[in-house]
C-alpha positions in Angstrom: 102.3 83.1 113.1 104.9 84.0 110.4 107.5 82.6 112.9 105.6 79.5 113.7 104.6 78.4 109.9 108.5 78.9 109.5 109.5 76.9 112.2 107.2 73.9 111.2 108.9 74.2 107.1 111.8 74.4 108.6 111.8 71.4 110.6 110.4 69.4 107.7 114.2 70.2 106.1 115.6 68.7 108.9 113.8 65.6 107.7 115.9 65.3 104.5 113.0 67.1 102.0 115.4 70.1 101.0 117.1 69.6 98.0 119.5 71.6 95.8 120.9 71.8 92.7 122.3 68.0 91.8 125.2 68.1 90.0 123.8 67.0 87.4 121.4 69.4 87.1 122.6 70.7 83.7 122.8 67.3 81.7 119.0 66.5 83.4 118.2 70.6 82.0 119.0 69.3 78.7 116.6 66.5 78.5 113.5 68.6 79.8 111.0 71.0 78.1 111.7 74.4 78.9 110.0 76.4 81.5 107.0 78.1 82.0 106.9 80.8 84.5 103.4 82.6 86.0 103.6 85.8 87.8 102.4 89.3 87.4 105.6 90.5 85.6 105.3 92.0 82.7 107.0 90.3 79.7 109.7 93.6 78.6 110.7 93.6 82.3 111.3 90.4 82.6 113.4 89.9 79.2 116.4 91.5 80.1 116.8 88.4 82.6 115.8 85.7 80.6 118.0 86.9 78.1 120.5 86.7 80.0 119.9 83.7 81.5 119.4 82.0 78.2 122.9 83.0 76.7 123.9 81.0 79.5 121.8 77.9 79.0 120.8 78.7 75.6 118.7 75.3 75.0 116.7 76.1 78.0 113.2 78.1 76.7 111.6 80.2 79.1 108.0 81.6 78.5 106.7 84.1 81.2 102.9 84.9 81.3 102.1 87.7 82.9 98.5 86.2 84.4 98.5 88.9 87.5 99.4 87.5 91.6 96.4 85.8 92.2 95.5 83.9 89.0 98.9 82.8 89.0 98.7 80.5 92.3 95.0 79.8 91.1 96.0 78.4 87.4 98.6 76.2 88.7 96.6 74.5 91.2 93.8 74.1 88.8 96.7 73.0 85.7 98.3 70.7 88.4 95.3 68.7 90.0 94.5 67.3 86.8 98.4 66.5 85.7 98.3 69.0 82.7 101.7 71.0 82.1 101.8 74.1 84.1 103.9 76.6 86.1 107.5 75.5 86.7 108.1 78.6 88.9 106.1 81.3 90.1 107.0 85.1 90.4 104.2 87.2 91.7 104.5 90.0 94.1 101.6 88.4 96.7 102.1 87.9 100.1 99.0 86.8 100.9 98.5 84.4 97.9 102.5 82.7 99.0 101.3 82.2 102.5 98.6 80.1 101.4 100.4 78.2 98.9 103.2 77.5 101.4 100.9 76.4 103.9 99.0 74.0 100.9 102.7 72.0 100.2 102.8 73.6 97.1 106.1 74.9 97.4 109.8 73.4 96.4 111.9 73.5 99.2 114.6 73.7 97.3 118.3 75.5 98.7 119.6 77.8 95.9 123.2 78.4 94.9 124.5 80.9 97.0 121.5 80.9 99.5 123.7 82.2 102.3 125.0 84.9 101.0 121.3 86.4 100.8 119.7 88.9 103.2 118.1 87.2 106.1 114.3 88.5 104.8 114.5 87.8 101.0 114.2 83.8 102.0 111.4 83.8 104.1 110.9 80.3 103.8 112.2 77.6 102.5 112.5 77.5 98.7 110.8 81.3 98.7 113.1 83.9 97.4 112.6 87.3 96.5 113.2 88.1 92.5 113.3 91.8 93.3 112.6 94.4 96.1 110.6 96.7 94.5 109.5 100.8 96.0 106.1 101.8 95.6 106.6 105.4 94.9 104.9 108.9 94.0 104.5 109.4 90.3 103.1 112.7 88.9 102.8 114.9 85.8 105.5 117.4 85.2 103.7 119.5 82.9 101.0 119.6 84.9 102.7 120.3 88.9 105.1 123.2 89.4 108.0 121.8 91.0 107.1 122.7 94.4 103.5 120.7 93.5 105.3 117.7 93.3 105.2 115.5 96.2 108.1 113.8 97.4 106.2 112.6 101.1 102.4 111.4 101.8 102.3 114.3 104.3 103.2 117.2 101.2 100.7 115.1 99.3 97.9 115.6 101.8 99.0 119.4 102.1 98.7 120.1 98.6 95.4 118.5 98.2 93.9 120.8 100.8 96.1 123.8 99.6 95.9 123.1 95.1 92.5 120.9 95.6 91.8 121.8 91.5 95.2 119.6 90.5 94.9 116.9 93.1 91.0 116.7 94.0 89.7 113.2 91.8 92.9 114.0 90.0 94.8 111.0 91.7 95.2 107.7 91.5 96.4 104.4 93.4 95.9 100.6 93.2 93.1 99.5 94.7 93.4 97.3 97.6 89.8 95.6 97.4 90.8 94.3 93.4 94.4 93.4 94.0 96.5 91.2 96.3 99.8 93.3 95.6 97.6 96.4 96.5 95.9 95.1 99.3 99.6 94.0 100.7 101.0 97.8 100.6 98.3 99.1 102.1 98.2 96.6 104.8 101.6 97.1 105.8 101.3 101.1 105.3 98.2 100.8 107.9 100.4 98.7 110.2 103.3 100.7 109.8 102.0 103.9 110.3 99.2 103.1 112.5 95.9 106.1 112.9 98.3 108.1 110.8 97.7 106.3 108.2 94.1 105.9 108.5 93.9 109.7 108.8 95.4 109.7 105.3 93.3 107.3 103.9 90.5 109.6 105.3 91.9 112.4 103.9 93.2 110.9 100.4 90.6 108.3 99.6 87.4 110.6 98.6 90.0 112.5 96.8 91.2 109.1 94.5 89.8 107.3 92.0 91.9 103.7 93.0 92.5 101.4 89.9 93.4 98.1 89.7 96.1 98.1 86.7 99.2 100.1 87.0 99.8 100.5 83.3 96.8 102.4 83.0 97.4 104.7 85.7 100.9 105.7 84.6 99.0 106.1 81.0 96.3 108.4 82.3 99.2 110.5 84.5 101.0 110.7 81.1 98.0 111.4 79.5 96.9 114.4 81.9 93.8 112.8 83.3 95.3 112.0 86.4 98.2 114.3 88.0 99.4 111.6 90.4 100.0 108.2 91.6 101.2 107.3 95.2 102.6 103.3 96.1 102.8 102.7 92.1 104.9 100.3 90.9 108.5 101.2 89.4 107.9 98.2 86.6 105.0 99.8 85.7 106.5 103.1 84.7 109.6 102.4 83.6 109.2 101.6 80.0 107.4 105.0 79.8 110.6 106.6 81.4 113.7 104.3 80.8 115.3 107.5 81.5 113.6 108.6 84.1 115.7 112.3 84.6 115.0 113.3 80.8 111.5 112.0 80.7 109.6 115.3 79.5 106.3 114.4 81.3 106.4 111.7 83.9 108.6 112.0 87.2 108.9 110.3 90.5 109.8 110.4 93.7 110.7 107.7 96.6 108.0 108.5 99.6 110.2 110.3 102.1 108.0 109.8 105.4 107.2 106.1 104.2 107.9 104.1 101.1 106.2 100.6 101.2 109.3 98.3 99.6 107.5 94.6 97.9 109.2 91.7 98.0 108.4 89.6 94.3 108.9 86.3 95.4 109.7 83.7 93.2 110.0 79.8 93.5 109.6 76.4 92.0 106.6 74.6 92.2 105.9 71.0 94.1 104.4 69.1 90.4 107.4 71.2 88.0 108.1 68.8 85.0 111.2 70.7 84.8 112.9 70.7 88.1 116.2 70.6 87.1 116.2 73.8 84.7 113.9 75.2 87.3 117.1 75.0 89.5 119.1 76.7 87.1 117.0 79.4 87.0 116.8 79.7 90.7 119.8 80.0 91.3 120.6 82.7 88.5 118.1 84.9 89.5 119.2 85.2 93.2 123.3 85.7 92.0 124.5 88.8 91.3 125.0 88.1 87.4 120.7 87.6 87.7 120.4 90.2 89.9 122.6 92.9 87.6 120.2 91.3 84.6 116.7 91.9 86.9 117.0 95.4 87.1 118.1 96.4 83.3 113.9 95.5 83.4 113.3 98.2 85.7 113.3 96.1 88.7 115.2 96.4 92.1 118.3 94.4 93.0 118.8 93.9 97.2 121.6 91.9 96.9 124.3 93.5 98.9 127.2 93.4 96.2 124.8 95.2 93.4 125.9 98.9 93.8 123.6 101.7 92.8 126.1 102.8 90.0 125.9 99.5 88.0 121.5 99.8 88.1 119.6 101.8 85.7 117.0 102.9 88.4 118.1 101.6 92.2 119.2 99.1 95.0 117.7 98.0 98.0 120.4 99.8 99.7 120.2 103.0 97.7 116.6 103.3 99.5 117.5 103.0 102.4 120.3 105.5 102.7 118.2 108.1 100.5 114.9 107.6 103.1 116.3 106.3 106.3 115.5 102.6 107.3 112.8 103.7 109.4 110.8 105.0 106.0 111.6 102.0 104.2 108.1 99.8 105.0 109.2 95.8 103.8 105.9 94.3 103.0 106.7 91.2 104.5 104.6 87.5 104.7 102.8 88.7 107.5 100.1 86.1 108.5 97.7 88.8 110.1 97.6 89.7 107.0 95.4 87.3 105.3 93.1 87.2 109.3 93.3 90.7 109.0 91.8 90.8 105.5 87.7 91.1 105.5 88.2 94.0 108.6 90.5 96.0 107.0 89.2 95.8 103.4 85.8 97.1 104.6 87.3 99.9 106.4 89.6 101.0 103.7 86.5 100.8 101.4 84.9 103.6 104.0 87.8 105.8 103.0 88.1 105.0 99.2 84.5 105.4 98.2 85.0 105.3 94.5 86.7 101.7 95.0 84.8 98.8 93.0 85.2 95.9 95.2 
């Protein structure tokens, strides 16, 4: 299906509706109203790159609300069906919620700067890019788990539950994938990945979890002690608590050794923008390296090839895969038996995770 809703975009480019950046796409920037950008990224992640970005095109303003994946689609449609000011771009980490707005026409087909330098999968279709390629890893207490408590793989965390059941038993913590589009997508791709394996974890780790659907709070109550760990959180989420993630005295992580689901944040310009032209602009600089470099000094995760890991506070898309293997890294991708497979597989993870609140 993925393949097929590609094709039929990609024919309609054929037809002359792809566009990119007109040359005089700066002078037009300078005559339009800033941009307005909906997403679920939080605002101090996303300021390191809009600063940037601005001392570049300093008369451009750039407001980012952070409205969560699914509002974010559902706010524009509503904003843009009656001609009020909306979203210029989106940035939300949603496969599901892109595949329906692709499908809707809602999309800009637009060709950024650069676009074929770009891996192959971070432009799923046209005018989708991917702002970062984020891990969901295994975040736990370090006052609270010796070092050999510490799991660094989903099977260690499974043994230590049956083995230290009085630190992990109701003592973790995960996004819940009946609440959540962006949980709902890792643990998709987890269950398709890993096939009964990973419904025997569930099994195993759901009556065990208390599954949240905010992934501020979770790193909170890990900090806090009321939780020891969190497996597939989010690196943004953590990473003001930890900026320093080695000298942090309470919080530490690790990349999921047997299996680390990897999201892609796509990000692109929206059919009814009133600011196409700075929408270009910023395209374009989030996909180059300069953007890139930018993205993760707010704790996000570069894939561009030409980002090293020594120029990154945290990592690279590459630096995963060489620490894990490319068979462990698990790219949640824009899978369209994802959004068939929804109802079937929500109800049976729900079995598993009976403290979930659908």
């Amino acid at each position: 299906m993925l393949k097929k809703l590609s094709t039929l975009l990609c024919a309609s480019l054929s037809l002359g509706s792809a566009w990119s950046a007109a040359p005089g796409a700066i002078e037009q920037s300078k005559k339009e109203h800033g941009l307005v950008i909906y997403g679920n990224v939080a605002a101090e992640n996303f300021a390191p790159l809009v600063e940037s970005f601005r001392a570049k095109y300093p008369w451009i303003t750039v407001q980012t609300l952070d409205v969560g994946p699914a509002p974010a689609f559902e706010r524009y449609l509503t904003e843009s069906s009656v001609n009020r000011r909306s979203a210029d771009l989106i940035a939300a980490a949603s496969p599901t919620g892109w595949l329906r707005f692709v499908k809707r026409g809602e999309l800009e087909p637009y060709v950024a700067e650069g676009n074929a330098q770009l891996p192959d999968w971070s432009r799923p279709f046209p005018g989708l890019y991917t702002l970062s390629s984020d891990p969901l890893v295994i975040v736990y207490n370090k006052l609270l788990l010796k070092p050999a408590q510490q799991p660094t793989s989903i099977a260690q965390l499974r043994a230590l539950l049956k083995s230290n059941p009085a630190d992990f038993a109701g003592r973790m913590t995960t996004y819940d994938a009946l609440r959540h589009p962006f949980a709902y997508a890792a643990h998709w791709t987890y269950a398709k990945a890993r096939g009964e394996y990973a419904w025997e974890t569930f099994r195993e780790l759901g009556p065990a979890t208390r599954p949240e659907g905010g992934g501020a709070s979770m790193v909170e109550k890990v900090a806090a002690g009321e939780y020891t760990t969190i497996y597939f959180s989010s690196p943004l989420t953590f990473y003001k608590s930890m900026k320093d993630m080695k000298s942090s005295p309470v919080l530490g992580w690790n990349l999921i050794e047997d299996g680390t689901p990897v999201m892609m944040r796509g990000i692109g310009i929206t059919k009814k923008s009133q600011n196409k032209a700075s929408a270009q602009l910023f395209l374009d600089y989030v996909v180059s390296r300069e953007g890139q470099l930018a993205a993760a000094r707010g704790g996000m995760t570069p894939y561009r090839p030409d980002v090293k890991p020594d120029e990154v506070p945290f990592l690279t898309y590459d630096a995963i895969r060489n620490r894990i293997g490319d068979k462990n890294v698990l790219l949640i991708k824009y899978d369209e038996e994802m959004v068939s497979d929804m109802k079937r597989f929500s109800d049976k993870w729900h079995a598993a995770y009976r403290f979930a609140k659908p």
